[in-house]
C-alpha positions as a Markdown table, in Angstrom:
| # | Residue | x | y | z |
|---|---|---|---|---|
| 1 | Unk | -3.7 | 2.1 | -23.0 |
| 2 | Unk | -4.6 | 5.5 | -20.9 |
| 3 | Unk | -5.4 | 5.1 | -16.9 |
| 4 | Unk | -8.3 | 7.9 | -18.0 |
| 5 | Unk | -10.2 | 8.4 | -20.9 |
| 6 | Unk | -12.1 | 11.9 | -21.2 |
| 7 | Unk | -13.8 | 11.5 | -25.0 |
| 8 | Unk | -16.2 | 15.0 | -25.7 |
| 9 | Unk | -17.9 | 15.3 | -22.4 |
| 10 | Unk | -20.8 | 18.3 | -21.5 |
| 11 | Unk | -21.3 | 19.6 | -18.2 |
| 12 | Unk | -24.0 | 21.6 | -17.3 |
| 13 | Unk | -25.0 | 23.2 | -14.4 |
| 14 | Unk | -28.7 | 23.9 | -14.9 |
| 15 | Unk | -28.7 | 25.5 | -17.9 |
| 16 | Unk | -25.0 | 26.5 | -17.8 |
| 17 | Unk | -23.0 | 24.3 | -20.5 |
| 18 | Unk | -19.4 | 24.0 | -17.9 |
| 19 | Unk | -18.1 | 21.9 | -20.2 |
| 20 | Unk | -18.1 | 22.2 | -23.8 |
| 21 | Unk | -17.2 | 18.5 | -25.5 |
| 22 | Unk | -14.0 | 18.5 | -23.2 |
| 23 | Unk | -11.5 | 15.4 | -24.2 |
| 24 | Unk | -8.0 | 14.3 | -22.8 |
| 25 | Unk | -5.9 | 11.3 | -21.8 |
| 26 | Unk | -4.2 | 10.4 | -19.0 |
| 27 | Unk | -1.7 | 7.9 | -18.6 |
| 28 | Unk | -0.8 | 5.0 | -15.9 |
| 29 | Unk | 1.8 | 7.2 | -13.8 |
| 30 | Unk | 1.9 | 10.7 | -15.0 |
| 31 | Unk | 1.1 | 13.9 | -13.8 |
| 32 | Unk | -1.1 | 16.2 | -16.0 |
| 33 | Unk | -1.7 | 19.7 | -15.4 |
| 34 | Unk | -5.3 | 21.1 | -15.9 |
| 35 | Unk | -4.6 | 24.8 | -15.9 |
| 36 | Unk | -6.9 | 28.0 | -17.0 |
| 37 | Unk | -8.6 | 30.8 | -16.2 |
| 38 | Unk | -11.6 | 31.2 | -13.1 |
| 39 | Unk | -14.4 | 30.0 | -14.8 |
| 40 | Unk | -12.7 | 27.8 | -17.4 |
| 41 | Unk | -14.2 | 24.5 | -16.0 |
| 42 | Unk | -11.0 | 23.2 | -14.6 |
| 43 | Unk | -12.7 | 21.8 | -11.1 |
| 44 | Unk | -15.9 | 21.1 | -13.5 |
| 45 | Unk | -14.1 | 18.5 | -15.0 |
| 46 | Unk | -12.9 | 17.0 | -11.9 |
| 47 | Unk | -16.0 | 17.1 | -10.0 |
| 48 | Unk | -17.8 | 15.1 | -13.4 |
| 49 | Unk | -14.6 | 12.6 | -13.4 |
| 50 | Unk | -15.5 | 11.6 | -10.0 |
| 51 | Unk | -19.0 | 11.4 | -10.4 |
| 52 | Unk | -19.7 | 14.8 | -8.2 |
| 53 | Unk | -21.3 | 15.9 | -11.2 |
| 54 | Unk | -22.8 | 14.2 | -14.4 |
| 55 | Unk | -22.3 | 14.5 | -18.0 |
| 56 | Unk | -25.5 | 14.2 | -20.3 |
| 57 | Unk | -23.1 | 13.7 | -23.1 |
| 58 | Unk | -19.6 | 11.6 | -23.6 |
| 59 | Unk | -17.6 | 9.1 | -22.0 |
| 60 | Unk | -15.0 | 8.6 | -19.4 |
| 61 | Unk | -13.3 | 5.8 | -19.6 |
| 62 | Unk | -11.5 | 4.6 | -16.5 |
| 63 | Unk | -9.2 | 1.6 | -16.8 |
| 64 | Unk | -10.5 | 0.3 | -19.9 |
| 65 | Unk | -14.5 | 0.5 | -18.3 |
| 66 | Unk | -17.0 | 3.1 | -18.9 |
| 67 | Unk | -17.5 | 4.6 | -15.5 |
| 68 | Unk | -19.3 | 8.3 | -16.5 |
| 69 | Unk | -22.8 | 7.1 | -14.6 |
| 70 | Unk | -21.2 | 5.6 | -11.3 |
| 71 | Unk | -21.6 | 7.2 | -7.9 |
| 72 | Unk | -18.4 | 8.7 | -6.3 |
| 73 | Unk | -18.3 | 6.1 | -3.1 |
| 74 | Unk | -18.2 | 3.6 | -6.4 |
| 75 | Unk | -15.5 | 5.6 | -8.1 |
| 76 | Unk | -13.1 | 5.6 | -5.1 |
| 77 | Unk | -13.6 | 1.5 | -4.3 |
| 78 | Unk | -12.0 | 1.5 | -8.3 |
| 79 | Unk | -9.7 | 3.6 | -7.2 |
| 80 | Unk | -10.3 | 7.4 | -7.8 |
| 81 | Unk | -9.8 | 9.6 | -5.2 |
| 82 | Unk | -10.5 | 13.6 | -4.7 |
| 83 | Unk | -8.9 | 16.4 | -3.0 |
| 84 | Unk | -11.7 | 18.9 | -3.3 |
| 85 | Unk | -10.9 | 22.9 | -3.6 |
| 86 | Unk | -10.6 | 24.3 | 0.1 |
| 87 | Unk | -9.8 | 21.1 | 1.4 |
| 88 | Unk | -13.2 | 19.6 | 3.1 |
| 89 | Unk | -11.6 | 18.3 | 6.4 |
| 90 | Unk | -14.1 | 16.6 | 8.8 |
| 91 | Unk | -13.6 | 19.7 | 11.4 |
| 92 | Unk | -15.0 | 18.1 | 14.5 |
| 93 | Unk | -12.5 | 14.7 | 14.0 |
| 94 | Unk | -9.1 | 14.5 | 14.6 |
| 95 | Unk | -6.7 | 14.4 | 12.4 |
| 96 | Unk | -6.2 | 10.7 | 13.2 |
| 97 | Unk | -9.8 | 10.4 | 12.7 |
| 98 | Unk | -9.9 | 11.8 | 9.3 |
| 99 | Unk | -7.2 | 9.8 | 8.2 |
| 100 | Unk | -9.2 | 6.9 | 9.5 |
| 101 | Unk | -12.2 | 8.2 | 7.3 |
| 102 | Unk | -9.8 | 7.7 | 4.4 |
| 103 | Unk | -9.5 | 4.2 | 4.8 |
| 104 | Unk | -13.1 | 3.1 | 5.0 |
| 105 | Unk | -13.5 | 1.1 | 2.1 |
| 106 | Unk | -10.4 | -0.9 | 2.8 |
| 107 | Unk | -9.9 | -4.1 | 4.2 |
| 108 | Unk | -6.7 | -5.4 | 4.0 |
| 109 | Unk | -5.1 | -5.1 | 7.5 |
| 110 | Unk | -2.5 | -2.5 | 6.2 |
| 111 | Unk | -4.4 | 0.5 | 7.5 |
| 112 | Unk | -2.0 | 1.1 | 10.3 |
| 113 | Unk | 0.9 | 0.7 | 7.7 |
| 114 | Unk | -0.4 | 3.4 | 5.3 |
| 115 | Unk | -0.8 | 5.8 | 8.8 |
| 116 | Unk | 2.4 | 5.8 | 9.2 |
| 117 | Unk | 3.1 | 6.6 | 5.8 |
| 118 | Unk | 0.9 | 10.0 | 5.8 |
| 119 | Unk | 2.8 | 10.8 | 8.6 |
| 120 | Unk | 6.0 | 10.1 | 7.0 |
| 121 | Unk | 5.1 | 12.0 | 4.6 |
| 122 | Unk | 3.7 | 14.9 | 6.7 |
| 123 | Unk | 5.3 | 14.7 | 10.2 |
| 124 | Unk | 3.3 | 17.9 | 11.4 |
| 125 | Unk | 0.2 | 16.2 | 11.1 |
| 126 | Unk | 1.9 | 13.1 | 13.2 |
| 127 | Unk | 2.3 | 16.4 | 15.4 |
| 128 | Unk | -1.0 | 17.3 | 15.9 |
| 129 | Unk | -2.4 | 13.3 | 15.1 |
| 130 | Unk | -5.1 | 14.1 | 18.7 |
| 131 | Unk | -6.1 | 17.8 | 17.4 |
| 132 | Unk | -9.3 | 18.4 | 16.1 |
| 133 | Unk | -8.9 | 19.1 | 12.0 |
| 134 | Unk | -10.8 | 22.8 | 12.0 |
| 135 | Unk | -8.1 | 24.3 | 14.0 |
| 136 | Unk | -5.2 | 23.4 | 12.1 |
| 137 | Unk | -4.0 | 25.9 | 9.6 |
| 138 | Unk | -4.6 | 26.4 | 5.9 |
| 139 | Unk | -1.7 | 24.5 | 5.0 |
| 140 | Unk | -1.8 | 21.3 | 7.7 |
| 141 | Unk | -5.3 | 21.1 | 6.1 |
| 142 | Unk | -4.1 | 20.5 | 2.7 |
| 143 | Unk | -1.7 | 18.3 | 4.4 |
| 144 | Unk | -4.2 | 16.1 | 6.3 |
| 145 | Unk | -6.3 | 16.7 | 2.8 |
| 146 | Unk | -3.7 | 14.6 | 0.8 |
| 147 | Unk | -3.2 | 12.2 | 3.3 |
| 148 | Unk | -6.7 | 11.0 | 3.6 |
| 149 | Unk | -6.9 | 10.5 | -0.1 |
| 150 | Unk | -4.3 | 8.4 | 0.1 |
| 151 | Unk | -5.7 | 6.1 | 2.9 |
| 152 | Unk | -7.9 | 5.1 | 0.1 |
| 153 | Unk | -5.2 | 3.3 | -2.3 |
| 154 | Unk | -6.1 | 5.5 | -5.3 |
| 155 | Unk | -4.4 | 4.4 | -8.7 |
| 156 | Unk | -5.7 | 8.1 | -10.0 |
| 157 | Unk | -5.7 | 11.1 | -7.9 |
| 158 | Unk | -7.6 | 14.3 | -8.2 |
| 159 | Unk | -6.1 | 17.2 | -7.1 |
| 160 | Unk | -8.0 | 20.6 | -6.9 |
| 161 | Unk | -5.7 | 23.9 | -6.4 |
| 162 | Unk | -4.2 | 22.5 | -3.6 |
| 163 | Unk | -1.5 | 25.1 | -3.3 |
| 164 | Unk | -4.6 | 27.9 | -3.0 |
| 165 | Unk | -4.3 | 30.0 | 0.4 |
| 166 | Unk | -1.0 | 28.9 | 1.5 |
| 167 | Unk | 2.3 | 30.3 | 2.3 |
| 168 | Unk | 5.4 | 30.3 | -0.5 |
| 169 | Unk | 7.1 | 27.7 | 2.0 |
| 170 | Unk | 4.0 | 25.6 | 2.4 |
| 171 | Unk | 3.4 | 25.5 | -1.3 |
| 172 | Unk | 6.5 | 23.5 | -1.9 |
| 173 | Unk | 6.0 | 21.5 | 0.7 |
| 174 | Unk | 2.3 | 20.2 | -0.9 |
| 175 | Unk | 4.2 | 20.3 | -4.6 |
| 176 | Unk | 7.0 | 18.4 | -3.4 |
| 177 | Unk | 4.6 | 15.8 | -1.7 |
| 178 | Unk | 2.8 | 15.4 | -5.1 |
| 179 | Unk | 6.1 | 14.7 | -7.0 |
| 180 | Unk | 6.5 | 11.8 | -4.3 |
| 181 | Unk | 3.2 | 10.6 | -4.4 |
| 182 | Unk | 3.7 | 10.3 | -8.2 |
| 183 | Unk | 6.9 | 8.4 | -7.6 |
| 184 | Unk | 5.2 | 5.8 | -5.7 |
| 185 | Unk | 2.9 | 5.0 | -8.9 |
| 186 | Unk | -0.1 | 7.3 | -8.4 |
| 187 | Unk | -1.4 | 8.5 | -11.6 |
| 188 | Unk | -2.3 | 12.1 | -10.4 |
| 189 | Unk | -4.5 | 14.8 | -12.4 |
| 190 | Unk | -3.7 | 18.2 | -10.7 |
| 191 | Unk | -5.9 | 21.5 | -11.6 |
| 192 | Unk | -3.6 | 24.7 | -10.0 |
| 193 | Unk | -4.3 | 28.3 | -10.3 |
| 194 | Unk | -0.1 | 28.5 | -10.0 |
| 195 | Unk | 0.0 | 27.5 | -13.8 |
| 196 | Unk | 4.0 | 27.8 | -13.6 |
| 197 | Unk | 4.4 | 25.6 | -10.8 |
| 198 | Unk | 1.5 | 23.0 | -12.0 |
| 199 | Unk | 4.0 | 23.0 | -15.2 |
| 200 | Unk | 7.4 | 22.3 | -13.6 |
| 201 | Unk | 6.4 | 19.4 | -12.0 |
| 202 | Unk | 3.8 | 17.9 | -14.4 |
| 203 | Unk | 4.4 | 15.6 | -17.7 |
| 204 | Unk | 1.7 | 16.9 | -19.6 |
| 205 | Unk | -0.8 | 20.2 | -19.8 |
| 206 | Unk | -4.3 | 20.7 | -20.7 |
| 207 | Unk | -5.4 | 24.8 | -20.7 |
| 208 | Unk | -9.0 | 25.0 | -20.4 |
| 209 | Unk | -10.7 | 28.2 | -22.2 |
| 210 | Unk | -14.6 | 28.6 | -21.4 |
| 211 | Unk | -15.6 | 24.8 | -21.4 |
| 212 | Unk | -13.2 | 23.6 | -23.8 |
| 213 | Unk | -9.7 | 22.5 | -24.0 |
| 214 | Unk | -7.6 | 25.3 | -26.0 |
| 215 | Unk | -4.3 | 23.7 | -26.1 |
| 216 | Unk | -1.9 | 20.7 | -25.4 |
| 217 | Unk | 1.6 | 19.6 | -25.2 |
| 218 | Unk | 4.2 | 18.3 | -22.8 |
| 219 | Unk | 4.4 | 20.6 | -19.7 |
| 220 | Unk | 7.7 | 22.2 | -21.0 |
| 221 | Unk | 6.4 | 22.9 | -24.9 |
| 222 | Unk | 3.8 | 24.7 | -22.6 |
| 223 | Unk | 6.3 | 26.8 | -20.3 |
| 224 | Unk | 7.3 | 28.1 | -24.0 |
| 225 | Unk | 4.3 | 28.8 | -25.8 |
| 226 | Unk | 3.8 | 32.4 | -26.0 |
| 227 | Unk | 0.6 | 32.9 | -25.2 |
| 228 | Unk | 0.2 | 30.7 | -22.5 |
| 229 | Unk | 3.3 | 32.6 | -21.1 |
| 230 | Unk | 1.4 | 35.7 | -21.5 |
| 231 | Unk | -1.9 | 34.3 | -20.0 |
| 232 | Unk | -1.0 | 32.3 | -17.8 |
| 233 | Unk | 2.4 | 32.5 | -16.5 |
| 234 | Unk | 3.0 | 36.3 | -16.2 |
| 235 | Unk | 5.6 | 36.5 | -19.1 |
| 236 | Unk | 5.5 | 39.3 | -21.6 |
């Protein structure tokens, strides 16, 4: 059975119909690419996933429960967590702090434990654990960004454009951190602007056109189609 059901959902903002009867699976332990156009609904579909935003029609289906009318705090106690486009860092905390934020649903006494971890993962933001988060850089944002999400515990994790703004070098820093976050049994749903890197390290792709999901395949039927070569990955 799929981590994440997505059966014919509408978005609207206002009177703006986002998302146009949009459906798509996601299995325990995979990474699926969202790519498409500005516009296409790609962070749409995120934001109503994690209950940013609501549908006024279809389901999501979320570990075998209906979950397309709960709040977001509810959402990440069941194990959802978001990495929003342009990071949303706490900029007045420290980076400690933020991390801290992360984990403030959880209980269990292995807080400290999973610290250590972000920083394992990340040793600049170990670095710079007692600077404030607003004056990092564009990239030890995204860092800290990830890390936080993890303090939650997710089982499925949202990631929008998280390679936007940064340097070549700190790209594949963030790409190889989501191929290792995916190793350790997160479920990860990624939307990227960089459709060819999205689709080297993802299992699956969805390309979203205007609302509504214009084709799907494996990430490397994908890398072959011609027109999403052509569209989306620069190949004539």
């Amino acid at each position: 059975m799929a981590l994440l059901e997505v059966k014919d959902i509408h978005t609207y903002y206002g009177n703006i119909h986002a998302l146009k009867g949009i459906s798509f699976e996601v299995d325990s332990g995979e990474i699926i690419a969202l790519i498409g156009s500005n516009g296409a609904g790609k962070t749409t579909t995120l934001r109503t996933i994690s209950g940013l935003m609501a549908p006024r029609e279809g389901s999501i289906i979320y570990g075998g429960r209906e979950i397309s009318a709960m709040r977001a705090d509810l959402l990440v106690l069941r194990g959802i967590s978001m990495v929003p486009e342009g990071r949303g860092v706490f900029a007045k905390l420290t980076v400690e702090e933020n991390l801290d934020m992360g984990a403030y649903i959880r209980s269990d006494g292995r807080v400290a434990e999973d610290l250590n971890s972000g920083y394992a993962m990340f040793p600049r933001l170990k670095e710079r654990r007692k600077q404030f988060a607003g004056t990092l850089s564009g990239g030890e944002q995204q860092m800290l960004a990830i890390a936080r999400a993890l303090m939650s515990k997710p089982r499925l994790l949202l990631l929008d454009e998280p390679s936007m703004g940064l340097a070549p070098v700190l790209v594949d820093v963030v790409f190889e951190a989501i191929q290792r976050i995916a190793s350790e049994g997160v479920t990860i749903l990624l939307v990227e602007q960089n459709a060819h890197m999205a689709l080297q390290i993802a299992d699956r792709g969805y390309v979203l056109q205007s609302g509504e999901v214009a084709f799907s395949d494996t990430a490397a039927s994908l890398q072959r189609n011609e027109i999403v070569q052509k569209t989306y990955l620069g190949i004539d």
